[in-house]
C-alpha positions in Angstrom: 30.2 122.3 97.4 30.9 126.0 98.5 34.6 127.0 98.8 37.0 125.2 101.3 39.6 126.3 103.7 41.9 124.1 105.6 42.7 125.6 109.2 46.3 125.4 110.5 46.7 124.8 113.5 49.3 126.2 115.7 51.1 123.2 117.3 52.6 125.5 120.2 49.3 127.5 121.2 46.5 124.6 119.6 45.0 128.1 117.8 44.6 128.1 114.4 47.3 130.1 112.7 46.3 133.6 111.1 43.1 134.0 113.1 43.9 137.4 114.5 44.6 138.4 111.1 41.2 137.5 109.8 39.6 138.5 112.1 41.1 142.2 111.6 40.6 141.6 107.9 37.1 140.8 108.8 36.5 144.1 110.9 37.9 146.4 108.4 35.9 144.3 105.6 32.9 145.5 107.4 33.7 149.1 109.3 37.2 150.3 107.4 35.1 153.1 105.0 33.5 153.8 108.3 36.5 154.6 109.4 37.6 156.3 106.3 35.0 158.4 106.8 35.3 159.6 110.3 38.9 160.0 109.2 38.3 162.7 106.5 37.5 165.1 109.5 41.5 165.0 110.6 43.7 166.8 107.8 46.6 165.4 109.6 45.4 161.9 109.1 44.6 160.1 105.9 41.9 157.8 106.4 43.1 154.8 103.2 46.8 154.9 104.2 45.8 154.8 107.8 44.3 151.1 106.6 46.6 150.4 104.2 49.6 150.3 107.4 47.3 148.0 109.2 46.6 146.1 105.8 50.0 145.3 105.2 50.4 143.4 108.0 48.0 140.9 106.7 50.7 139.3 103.8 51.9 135.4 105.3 55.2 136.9 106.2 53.9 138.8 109.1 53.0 137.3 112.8 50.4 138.0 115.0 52.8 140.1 117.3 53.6 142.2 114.7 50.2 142.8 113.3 49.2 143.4 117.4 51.7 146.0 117.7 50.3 147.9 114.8 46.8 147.8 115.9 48.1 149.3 119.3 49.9 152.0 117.2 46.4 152.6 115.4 44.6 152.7 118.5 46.9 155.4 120.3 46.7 156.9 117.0 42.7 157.1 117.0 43.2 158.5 121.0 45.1 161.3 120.2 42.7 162.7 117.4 40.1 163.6 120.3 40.0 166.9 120.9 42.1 167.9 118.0 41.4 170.6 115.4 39.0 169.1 112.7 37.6 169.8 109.9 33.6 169.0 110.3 31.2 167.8 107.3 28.0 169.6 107.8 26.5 166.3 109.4 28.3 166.6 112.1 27.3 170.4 113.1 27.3 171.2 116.9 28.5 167.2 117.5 32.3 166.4 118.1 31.4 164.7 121.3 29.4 162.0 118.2 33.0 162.6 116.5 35.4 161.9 119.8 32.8 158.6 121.0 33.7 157.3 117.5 37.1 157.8 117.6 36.7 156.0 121.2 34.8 153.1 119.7 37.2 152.5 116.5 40.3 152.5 118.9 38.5 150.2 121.5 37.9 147.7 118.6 41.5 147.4 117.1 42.9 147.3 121.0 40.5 144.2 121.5 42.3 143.1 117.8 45.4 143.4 119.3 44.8 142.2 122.6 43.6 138.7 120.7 46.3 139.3 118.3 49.1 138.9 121.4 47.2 135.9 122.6 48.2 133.6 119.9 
């Protein structure tokens, strides 16, 4: 037998409880060194602590409000870095626009996090 998880179910919303927050653990399971990465470029922003903030809201203490309005936080965040001053690696010569569509594509995905987070 593989492992087992019992699912809570909201008796308010009929959701199971702590979906938003896997499913943002999930996303940054798969695309947070991305993210790191495309990070590095911004002096003014620290890729790791910018996940950690949005990590911490995933202890049993938190709600899904909470955890939304963080993710909105991160995604205004992620807007305002286009356009800014930034440091380029040479992979990215003669490409911000690459830089500013994944800034664009990183916010888009925690606002769609947060927009299911405020749903349950």
């Amino acid at each position: 037998m593989g492992n087992q998880q019992f699912i809570h179910i909201n008796s308010d919303t009929g959701v199971p409880q702590w979906t938003a927050h896997r499913m943002t653990r999930s996303f940054l399971d798969r695309h947070g060194s991305g993210l790191d990465d495309l990070l590095r470029r911004f002096p003014c922003t620290d890729g790791p602590a910018f996940r950690r903030a949005i990590e911490a809201c995933f202890s049993p203490s938190e709600t899904a409000p909470e955890l939304a309005m963080v993710l909105e936080e991160a995604t205004d965040t992620l807007l305002s870095l286009q356009g800014e001053d930034c440091h380029p690696l040479p992979v990215d010569s003669g490409r911000r626009l690459q830089v500013d569509a994944g800034l664009r594509w990183y916010a888009a995905r925690l606002h769609d996090l947060a927009r299911a987070a405020r749903s349950m």
